[in-house]
N, C-alpha and C positions, 0 to 999 in steps of 0.2 A: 280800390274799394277798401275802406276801412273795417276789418272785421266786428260784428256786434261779439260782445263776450259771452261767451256760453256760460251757463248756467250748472252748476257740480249736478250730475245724476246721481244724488246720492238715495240709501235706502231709503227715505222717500216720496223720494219721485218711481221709483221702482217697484214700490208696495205699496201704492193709493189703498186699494180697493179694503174693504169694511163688511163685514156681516151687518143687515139691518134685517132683524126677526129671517124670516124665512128666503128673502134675499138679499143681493149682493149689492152695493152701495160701490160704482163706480164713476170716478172724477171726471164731468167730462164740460165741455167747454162749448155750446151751439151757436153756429157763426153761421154768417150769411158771405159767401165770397162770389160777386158777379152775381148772375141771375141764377145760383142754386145756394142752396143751403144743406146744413146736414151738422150733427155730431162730428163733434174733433176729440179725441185721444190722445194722451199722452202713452207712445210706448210699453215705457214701464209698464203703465197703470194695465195692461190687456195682455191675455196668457200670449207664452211666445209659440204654441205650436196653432199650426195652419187653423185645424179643425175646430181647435178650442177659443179660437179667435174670433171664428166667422162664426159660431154659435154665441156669443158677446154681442158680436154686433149688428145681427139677425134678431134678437132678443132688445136689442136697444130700438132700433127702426119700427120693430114692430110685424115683420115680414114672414113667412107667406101670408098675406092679407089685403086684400085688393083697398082696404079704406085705411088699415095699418090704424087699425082705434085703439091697440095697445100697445103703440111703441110712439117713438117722434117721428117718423118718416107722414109724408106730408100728402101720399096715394098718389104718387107722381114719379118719373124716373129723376127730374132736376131738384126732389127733393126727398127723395131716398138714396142720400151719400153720406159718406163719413169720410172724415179724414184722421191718418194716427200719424203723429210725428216725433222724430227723437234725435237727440246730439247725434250729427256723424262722424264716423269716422274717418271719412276721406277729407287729406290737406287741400285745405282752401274753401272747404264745403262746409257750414255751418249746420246746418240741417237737414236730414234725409227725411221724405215724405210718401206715407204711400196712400194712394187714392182707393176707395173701395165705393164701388157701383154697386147697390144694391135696387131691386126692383121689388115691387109692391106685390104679387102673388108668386111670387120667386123665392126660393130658401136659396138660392144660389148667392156667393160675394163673390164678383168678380174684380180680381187686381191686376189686372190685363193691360189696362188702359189709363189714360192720361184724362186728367180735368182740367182745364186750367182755370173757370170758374172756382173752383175749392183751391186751387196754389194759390189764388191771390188773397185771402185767409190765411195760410201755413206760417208768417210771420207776425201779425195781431196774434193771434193763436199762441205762438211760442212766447210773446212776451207779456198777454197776460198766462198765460200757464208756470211761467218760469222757468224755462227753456232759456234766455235769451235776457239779456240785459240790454238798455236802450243808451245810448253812445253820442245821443246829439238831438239836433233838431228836428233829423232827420236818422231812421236807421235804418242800415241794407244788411238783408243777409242772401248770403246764397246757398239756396236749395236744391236738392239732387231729389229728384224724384224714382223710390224703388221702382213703379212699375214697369218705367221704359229707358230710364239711365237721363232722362230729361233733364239740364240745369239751368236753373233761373237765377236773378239778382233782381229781388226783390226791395222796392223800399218804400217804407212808410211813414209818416209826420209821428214825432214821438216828442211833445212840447213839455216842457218845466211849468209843473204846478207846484202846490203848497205841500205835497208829498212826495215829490218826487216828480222820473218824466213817465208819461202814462202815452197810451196808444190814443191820437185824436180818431175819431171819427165823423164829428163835425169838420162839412167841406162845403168846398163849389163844385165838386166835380159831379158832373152827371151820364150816367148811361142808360141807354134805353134797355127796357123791361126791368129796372126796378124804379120805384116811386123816388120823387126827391131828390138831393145832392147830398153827397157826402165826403171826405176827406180822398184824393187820392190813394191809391195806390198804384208800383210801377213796376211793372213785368218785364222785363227785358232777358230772352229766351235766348241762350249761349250754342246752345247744341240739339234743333230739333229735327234736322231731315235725316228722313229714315226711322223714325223713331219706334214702329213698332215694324214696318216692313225692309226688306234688305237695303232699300234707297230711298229718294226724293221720287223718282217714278218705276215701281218695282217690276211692272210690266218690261220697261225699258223704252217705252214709247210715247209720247204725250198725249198720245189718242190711241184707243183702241177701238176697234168695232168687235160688239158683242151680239150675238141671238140669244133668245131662249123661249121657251115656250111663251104663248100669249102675246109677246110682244115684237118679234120678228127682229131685224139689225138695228141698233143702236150705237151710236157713237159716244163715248163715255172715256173721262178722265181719270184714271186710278194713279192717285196721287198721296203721299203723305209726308208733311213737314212740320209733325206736331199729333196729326190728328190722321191716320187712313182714311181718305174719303174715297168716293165714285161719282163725280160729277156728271151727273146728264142736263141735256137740256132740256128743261120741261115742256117745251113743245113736242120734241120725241115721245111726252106720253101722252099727249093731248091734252093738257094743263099749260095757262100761262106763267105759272111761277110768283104771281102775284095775292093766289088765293090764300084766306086767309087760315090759319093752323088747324085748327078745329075742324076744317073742314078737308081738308088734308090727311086726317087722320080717322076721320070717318068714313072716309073715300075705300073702301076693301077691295077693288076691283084693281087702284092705283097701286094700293101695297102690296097687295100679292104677288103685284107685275114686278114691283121695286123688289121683295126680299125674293122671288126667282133672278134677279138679277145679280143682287150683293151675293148670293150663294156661286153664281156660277164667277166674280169679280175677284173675293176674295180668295180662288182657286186660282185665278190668275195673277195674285199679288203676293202668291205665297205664304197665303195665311191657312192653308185648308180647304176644312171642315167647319165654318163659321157662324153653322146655326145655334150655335150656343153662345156665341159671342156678342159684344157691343160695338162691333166696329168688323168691318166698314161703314162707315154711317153714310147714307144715301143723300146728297145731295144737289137739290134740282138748280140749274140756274137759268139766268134769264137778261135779257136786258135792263139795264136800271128800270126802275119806275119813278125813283125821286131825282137825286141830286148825288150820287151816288157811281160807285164803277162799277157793280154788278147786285143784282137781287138772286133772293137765296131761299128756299126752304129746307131746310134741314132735319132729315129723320133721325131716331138714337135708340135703338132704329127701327121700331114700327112704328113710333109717337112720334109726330113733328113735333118739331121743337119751336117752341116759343118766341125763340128768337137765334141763336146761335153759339154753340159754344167756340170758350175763346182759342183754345187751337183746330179747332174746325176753321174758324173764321181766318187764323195766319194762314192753312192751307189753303184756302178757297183766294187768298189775298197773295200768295204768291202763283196759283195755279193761271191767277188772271195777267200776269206779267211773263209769263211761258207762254210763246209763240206756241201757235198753231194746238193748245186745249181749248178747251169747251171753254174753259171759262174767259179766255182769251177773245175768244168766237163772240161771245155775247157783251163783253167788258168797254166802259167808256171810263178808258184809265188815264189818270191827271197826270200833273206835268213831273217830271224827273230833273232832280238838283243837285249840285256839287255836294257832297256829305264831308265834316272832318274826318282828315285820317285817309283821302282817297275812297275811290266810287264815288255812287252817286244814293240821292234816299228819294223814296216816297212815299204818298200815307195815302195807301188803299181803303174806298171803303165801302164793306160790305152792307149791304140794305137784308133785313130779313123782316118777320112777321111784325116786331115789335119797335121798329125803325133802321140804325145802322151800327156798325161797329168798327173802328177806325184803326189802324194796322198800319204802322210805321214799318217800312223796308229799308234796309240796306242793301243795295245792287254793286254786284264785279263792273268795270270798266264796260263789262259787253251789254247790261243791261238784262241779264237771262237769271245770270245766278246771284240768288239771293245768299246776302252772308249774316243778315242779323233779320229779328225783328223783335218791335217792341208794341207795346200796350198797357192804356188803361183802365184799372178796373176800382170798384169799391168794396169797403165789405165791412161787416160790425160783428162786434158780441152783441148777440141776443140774448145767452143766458148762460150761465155759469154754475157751476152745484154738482149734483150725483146725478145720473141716472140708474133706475134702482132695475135690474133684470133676475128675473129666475135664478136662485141657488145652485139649480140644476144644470144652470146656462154657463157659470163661474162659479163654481164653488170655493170659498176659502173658507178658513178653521175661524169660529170665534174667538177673540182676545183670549179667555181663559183656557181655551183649544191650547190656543199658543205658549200659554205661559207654562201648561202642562209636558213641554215634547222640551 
């Protein structure tokens, strides 16, 4: 890989931010990456302590507010996120990324967990922000993500115009749940099992059977390579797996059953106490219904999710190439081919509410262990400028503040 050139962080990229009358005018960048969207940040430009952070960007979304009518969050968990990125300083890493989950009647930011819908933004993002200088036809960076140590190599079309080379976003590539085609982008995940829990299967087992109230033994996959999930099969809760999201999430008799589940799963996965948290994400599976190796509806995690997130989707797409899990159980998985470099690869693909998501594998000689996997995603500027939040939220000195100390 040839490194994109980092950009100087100089004073200001470090001191965006601006008094405007009674608030605070900060630099922010709103992109759409995969099928969520959300505010991006430049580092610098946001205070560096925890508290002073997450009031910045509770104050930008618009949060605790179930319609979020004063901020950009969108009254939805896949679009109340943000992403803040900045030079790292680990050799060979170009950019450190940290993801922030924000939810619409929540004052809570949680940076717990991995997006990989919003990573595949972190590099459009850096090089219109000025992060990042574009190197070719084509630019890769690779990105470390703070929350879970996650790293990607990312790359995107970066063509010679009449000013220079600019981030394309006009493409042919398309993904289900969002509209249109747009310019690739290419994800290629270097180091995801275990990501938030001790291993690939933290129970130690590829299956567990679980009881809990209301819903008696269940047999379930507590897996994570990217993403903690708990795969059951949805026929265990009397659901096809098939239904559609909306209704899924209206369903309160189903959820109840599912989050007595993930509470008593993520005790088993060594995560706790996880009712405060976004993961384990509940994930029902099922036999294909299209053309596909397995069908999916995926909670995040009382909301089904529209369609799937993309390290949801690597974990669900390696859990179906492990013998003897659920996902295994219900999977009509395609054929396995010599790979350059030794093993072999295949492209899993998951089917969920809003069609499928395709998941390149690299397999060991045995065919069990997964050693890479890859994906494509899209993603645009939408918009560019300030978002203006409370004085009270960020405060800084006005200019002549400054000129005075």
């Amino acid at each position: 890989m040839t490194p994109p050139t980092p950009r100087p962080a100089d004073a200001a990229l470090r001191h965006g931010t601006r008094r405007h009358g009674q608030q605070t005018a900060v630099p922010c960048w709103f992109m759409r990456g995969g099928t969520s969207r959300g505010p991006f940040f430049r580092a610098g430009d946001l205070p560096a302590e925890t508290a002073a952070r997450d009031a910045v960007l509770l104050a930008a979304l618009g949060s605790p507010d179930p319609r979020q009518v004063d901020g950009l969050g969108g009254a939805h968990p896949l679009t109340s996120k943000a992403g803040i990125v900045g030079p790292s300083q680990l050799p060979d890493v170009d950019l450190e990324f940290r993801f922030a989950q924000l939810q619409p009647e929540s004052d809570v930011v949680d940076t717990t967990s991995n997006c990989g819908n919003m990573l595949a933004a972190v590099v459009p993002f850096a090089l219109e922000a000025g992060l990042l200088a574009a190197h070719g036809e084509t630019t890769t960076a690779r990105v470390h993500t703070l929350n879970t140590g996650l790293t990607a190599d990312i790359t995107v079309r970066t063509p010679l115009g009449p000013d220079g080379r600019y981030v394309a976003y006009d493409g042919e590539a398309r993904i289900d749940g969002v509209p249109g085609t747009a310019a690739p982008v290419s994800v290629g995940f270097l180091d995801t099992e275990g990501s938030v829990c001790s291993a690939l299967l933290p129970t130690g087992r590829v299956r567990d059977r679980v009881e809990v109230e209301g819903l008696g033994p269940v047999d379930v996959t507590c897996i994570d390579n990217g993403m903690p999930l708990v795969l059951v099969p949805a026929a265990a809760l009397g659901r096809t797996g098939y239904e559609p999201a909306a209704e899924l999430t209206a369903d309160v008799a189903l959820r109840t059953r599912l989050e007595r589940l993930r509470l008593a799963c993520g005790r088993r996965m060594g995560l706790g106490d996880v009712a405060g948290l976004n993961y384990p994400k509940m994930t029902l599976t099922a036999p294909p219904a299209e053309r596909g190796a397995v069908a999916t509806r995926s909670f995040i995690p009382h909301v089904c999710h529209a369609s799937i997130g993309v390290l949801a989707a690597v974990t669900v797409a390696t859990a179906c190439v492990l013998d003897g899990t659920v996902a295994h159980e219900a999977a009509t998985l395609p054929a396995v081919g010599p790979q350059e470099g030794g093993g072999f690869a295949t492209t899993v693909s998951v089917e969920h509410p809003s069609g499928e998501f395709s998941v390149a594998l690299g397999l060991d000689a045995d065919l069990r262990t997964v050693t890479r996997s890859a994906l494509l995603r899209t993603a645009r500027l939408i918009m560019a400028g300030e978002v203006m939040v409370p004085a009270a939220a960020h405060p800084v000195p006005h200019e002549h503040e400054e000129d005075q100390r």
